[in-house]
N, C-alpha and C positions, 0 to 999 in steps of 0.2 A: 289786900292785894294778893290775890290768889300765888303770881310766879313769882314772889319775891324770894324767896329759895332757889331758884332757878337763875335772879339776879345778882343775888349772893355770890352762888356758886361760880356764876359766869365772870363776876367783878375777883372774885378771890383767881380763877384762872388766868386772866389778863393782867394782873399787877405780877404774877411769876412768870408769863410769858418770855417777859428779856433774860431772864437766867439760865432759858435751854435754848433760846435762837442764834444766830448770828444776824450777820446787819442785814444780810439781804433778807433774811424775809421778816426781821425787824422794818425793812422800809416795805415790804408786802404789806405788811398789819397795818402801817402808816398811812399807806393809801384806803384799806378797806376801812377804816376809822376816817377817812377823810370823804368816802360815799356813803356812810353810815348817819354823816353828818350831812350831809347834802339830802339823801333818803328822807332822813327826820324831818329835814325844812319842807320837801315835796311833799310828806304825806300828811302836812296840814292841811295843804290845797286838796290834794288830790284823794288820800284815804278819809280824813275825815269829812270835808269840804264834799267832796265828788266832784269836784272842777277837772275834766281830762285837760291838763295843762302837761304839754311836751318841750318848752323851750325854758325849765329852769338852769338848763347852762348858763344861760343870758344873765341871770341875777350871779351865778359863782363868777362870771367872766367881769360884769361891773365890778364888783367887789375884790378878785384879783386882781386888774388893773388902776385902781384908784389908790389901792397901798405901793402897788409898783412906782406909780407918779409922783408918790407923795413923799414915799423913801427915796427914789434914785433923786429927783429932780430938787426935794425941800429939804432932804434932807430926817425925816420924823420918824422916831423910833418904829417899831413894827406893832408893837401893842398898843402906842397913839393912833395907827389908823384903820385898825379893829372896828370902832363903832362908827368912823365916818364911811366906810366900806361897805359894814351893815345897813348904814342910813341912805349911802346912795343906791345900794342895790333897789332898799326897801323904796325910795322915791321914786327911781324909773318903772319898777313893778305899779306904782300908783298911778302913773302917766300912761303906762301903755296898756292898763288893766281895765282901768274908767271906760273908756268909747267899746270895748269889747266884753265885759261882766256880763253883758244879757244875753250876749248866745249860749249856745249848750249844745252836748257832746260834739260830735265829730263839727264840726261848724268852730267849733272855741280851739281843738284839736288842730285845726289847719291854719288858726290865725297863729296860736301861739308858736307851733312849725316857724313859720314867719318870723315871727321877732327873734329867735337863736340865729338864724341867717342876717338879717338886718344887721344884727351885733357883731358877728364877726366878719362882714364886708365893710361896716365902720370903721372895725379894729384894722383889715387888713390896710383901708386906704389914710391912714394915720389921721387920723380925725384931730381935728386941731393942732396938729403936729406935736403932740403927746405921747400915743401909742406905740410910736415906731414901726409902723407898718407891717407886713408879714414878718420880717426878724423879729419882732417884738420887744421886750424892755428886759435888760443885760442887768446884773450886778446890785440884785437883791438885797440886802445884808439880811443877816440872821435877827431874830428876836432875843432882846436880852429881857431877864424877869428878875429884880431887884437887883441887879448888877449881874447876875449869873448869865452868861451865853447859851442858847438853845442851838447847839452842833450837828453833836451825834444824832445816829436813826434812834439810837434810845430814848432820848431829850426829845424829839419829835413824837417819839410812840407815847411816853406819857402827856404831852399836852394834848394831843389828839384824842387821846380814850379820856384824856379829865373831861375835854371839853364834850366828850361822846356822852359820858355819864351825867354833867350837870345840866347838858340838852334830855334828859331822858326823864330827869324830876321835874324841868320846867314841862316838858308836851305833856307828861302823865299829870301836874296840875293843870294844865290845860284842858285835857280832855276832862275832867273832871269839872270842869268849872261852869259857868252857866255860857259862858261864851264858845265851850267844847260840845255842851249841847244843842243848840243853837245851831251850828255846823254840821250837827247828824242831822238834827231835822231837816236843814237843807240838804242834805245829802241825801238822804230818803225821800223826799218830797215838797221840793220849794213851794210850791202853790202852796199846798198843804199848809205849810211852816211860815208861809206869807199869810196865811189868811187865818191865822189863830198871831199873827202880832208880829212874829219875826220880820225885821229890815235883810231882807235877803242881799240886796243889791249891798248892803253896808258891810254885812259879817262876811259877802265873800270878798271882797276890797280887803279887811281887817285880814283873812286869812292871806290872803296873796300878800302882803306888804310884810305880815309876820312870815311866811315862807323866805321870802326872796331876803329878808332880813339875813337871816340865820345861813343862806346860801351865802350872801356877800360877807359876811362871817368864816366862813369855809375856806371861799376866797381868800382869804388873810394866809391861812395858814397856807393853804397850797402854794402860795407866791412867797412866802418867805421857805416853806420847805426844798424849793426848787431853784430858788435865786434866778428863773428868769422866765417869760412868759412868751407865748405866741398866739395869734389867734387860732390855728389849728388847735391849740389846747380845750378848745372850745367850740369844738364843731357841734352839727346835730347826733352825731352817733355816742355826744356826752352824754342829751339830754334824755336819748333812748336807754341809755344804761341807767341813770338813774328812776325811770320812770319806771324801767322793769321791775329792780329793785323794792318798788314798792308795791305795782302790782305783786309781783310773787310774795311777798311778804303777807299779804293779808290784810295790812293797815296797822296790824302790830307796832308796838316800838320791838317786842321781842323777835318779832318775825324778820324788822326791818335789817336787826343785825345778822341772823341767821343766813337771810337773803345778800347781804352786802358781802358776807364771806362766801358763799356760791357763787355771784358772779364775779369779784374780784381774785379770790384767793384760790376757787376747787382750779382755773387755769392754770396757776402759777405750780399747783402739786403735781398736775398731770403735765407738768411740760417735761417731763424727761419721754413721755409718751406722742413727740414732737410732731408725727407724722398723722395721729387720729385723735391729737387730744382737743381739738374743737368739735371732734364728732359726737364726740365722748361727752363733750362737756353738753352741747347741742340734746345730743339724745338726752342725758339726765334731767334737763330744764323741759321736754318735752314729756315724759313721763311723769316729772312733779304737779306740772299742769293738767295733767289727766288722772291723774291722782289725787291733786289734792287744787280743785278748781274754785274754792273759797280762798285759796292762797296758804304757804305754809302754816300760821300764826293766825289765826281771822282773833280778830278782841272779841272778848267774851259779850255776853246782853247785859244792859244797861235794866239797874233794878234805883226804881225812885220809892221811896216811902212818901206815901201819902199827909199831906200837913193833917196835923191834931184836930186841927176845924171840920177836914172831911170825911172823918171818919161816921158811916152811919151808927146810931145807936143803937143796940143788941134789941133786941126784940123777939117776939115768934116767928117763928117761919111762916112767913104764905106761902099756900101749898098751890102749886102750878098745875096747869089742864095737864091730862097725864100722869100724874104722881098718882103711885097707888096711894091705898087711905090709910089713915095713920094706924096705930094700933090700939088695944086700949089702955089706957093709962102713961101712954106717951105723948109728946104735944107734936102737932105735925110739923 
């Protein structure tokens, strides 16, 4: 792993982070580790996959409101409904993924559009009478982890970058796996990748359900970090932010972080430059793009070794029309 020095040095910078910040841009970092995480789920679909999928707010907004219901309403710690959050995200992604998997590009673009609106016109009109309708759902409680209370922005900032870091060994075996290549190849070329064996229609199903998983995962955290939720939290200008984020990145996981701190964090440095600092911010994202149109981070090429079976057996060379002639006493 070529950058793992580069993730060293980045993991050794973040764990001394909270010794020079204070809380407010402790709860900055909070959020860029909270689209870092949501990045990472989209760029299974979208970086490795190549599914243009633009409505993954819709799986962070499931997975938000399913821990809200189940804490205000059941009463369930916040770390018990972590995986049922991840599971319904991952289920509605299965249900509204199926009847639309076979289109492609702008066509899947405009359906998936659709489903983040869908989601929060359900949310606003209190769907089951759950939701709470536009006000949305009040009085969160915090996450407790073997007894200890998660409060402070600091206690936020470390579960958020652990959970950044233990997403970043899970996608890198991911992409590594057979099930990560699999997903290039349909990303490069489904026909192709269909007609040497891959089940296309199944690995992108797999990849969306794992996406939308790890978004309704996300969801946990951001609903216990804010103790209350609204369907505005979840409009379409979420799912653009995140989709950008991963375009810009390249499909990196390194890129994804690089990219999640440009669009969350270069705003928050230039706000004392109040009156041009979206221009600012604007022109920098415009020039990155004309600069670097593979994306900041693009992943390196993928190097397969050959099984033992097919390696040809050393032999002479045959010499090809063209080749000049050998020499003497050399074999050609």
């Amino acid at each position: 792993m070529k950058r793992m020095p580069l993730y060293i040095a980045l993991g050794a910078l973040l764990c001394g982070l909270p010794l020079v910040c204070n809380s407010y841009w402790l709860d900055v970092c909070v959020m860029i580790g909270l689209y870092a995480l949501l990045a990472l789920s989209l760029n299974v679909i979208l970086g490795q996959a190549g599914i243009f999928h633009m409505g993954h707010a819709a799986f962070f907004a499931v997975g938000a409101y399913v821990t809200a219901i189940l804490n205000t309403l059941y009463q369930w710690p916040i770390f018990w409904t972590m995986p049922l959050a991840g599971a319904a995200a991952a289920f509605f992604a299965l249900l509204v993924a199926r009847p639309i998997i076979h289109l492609r590009g702008d066509y899947l673009l405009i359906v998936t559009i659709g489903i983040v609106e869908i989601v929060r016109i359900a949310l606003i009109n209190d769907i089951f009478g759950l939701t709470g309708g536009s006000n949305g759902i009040f009085g969160i409680s915090r996450p407790r982890f073997f007894g200890f209370k998660i409060v402070k922005s600091v206690h936020f900032y470390y579960l958020v970058w652990g959970m950044v870091g233990a997403s970043l060994l899970l996608f890198y075996g991911l992409w590594r796996s057979r099930f990560g290549r699999a997903l290039n190849y349909i990303k490069e070329d489904d026909i192709a990748a269909e007609g040497c064996g891959v089940n296309v229609t199944r690995y992108k199903l797999l990849a969306f359900v794992l996406g939308a998983f790890w978004a309704g995962i996300a969801g946990t955290v951001y609903a216990a970090k804010m103790s209350t939720i609204a369907p505005e939290s979840f409009n379409f200008m979420e799912s653009v932010i995140i989709f950008a984020v991963v375009i810009l990145s390249g499909g990196s996981q390194l890129g994804v972080l690089v990219s999640a701190f440009l669009f969350i964090g270069l705003p928050e440095v230039l706000r004392e430059f109040s009156a041009a600092r979206m221009l600012i911010f604007g022109l920098a994202m415009m020039i990155m793009m004309i600069w670097r149109p593979q994306g900041l981070l693009p992943p390196g090429p993928r190097h397969y070794a050959a099984p033992p079976g097919d390696v040809p057996p050393e032999g002479p060379a045959v010499p090809r029309a063209g080749d000049a002639p050998a020499e003497a006493g050399r074999p050609a």
